[in-house]
C-alpha positions in Angstrom: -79.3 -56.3 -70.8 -79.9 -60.4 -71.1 -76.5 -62.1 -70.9 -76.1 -65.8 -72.6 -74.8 -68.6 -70.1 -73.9 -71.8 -70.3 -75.0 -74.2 -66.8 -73.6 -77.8 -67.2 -72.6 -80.3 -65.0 -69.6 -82.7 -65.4 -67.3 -85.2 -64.1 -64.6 -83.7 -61.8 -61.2 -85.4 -61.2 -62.2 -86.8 -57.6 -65.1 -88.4 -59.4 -67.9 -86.0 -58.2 -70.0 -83.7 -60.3 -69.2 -79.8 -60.7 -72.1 -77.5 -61.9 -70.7 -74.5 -63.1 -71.7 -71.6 -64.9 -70.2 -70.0 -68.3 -71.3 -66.6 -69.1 -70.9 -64.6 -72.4 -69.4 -61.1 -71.8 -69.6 -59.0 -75.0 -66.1 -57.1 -73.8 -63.9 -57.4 -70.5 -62.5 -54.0 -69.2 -59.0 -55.9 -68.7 -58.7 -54.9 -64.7 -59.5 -58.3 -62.9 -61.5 -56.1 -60.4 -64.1 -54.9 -62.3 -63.9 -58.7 -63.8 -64.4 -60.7 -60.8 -67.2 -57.8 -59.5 -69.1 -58.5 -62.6 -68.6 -62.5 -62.6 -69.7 -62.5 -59.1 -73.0 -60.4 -59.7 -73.3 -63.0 -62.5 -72.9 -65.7 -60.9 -75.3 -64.3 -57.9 -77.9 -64.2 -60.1 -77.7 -67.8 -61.5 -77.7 -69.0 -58.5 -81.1 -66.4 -57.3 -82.7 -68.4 -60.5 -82.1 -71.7 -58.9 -79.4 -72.5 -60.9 -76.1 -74.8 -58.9 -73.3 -73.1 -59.6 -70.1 -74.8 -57.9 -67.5 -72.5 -60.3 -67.7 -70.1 -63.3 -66.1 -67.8 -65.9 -66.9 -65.3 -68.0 -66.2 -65.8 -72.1 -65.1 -63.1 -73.9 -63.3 -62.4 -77.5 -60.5 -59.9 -77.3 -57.8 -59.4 -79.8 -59.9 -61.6 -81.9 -59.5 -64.9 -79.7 -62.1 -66.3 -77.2 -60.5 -66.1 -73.8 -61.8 -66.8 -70.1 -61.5 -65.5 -67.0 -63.0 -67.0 -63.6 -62.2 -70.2 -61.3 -58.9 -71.7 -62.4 -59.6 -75.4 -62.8 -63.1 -74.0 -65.0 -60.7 -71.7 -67.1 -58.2 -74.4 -67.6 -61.0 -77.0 -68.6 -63.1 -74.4 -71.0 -59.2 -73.5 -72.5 -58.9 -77.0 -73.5 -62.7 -77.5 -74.5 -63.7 -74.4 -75.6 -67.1 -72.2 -75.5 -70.2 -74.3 -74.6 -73.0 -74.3 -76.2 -75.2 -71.1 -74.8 -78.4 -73.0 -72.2 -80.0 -69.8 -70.7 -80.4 -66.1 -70.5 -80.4 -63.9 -67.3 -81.6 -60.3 -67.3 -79.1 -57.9 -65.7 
């Protein structure tokens, strides 16, 4: 199955850079188990295709809204600026 993802890299709040990883998940099962499992295979792989990956999240629609699920401050930022634009494709 290829996943969409999103790499970018922007300013934190300390004034540093973040590299971080959003990936498209068609569906999330709801349990945050199975959620982090599959975010952190996700995010293993990214980083296996030499990708920096400092935090991530998963984007999904459910109940007809786009909503996130991964590192907090990433969730809270994506929230606020919504889905990025799509930059790769991983095979899982």
């Amino acid at each position: 199955m290829r996943i969409n993802l999103a790499h970018l890299r922007e300013r934190s709040t300390s004034g540093g850079w973040i590299n971080f990883a959003v990936f498209e998940a068609r569906s999330a099962s709801g349990s945050n188990a199975d959620n982090s499992q599959l975010l952190a295979q996700l995010t293993t792989q990214a980083r296996g295709s030499n990708l920096r990956v400092d935090q991530s999240a998963l984007a999904f629609r459910s109940g007809g809204r786009i909503q996130f699920f991964g590192s907090g401050p990433l969730v809270d930022f994506l929230s606020k600026a919504g889905v990025p634009q799509w930059t790769h494709q991983i095979d899982v």
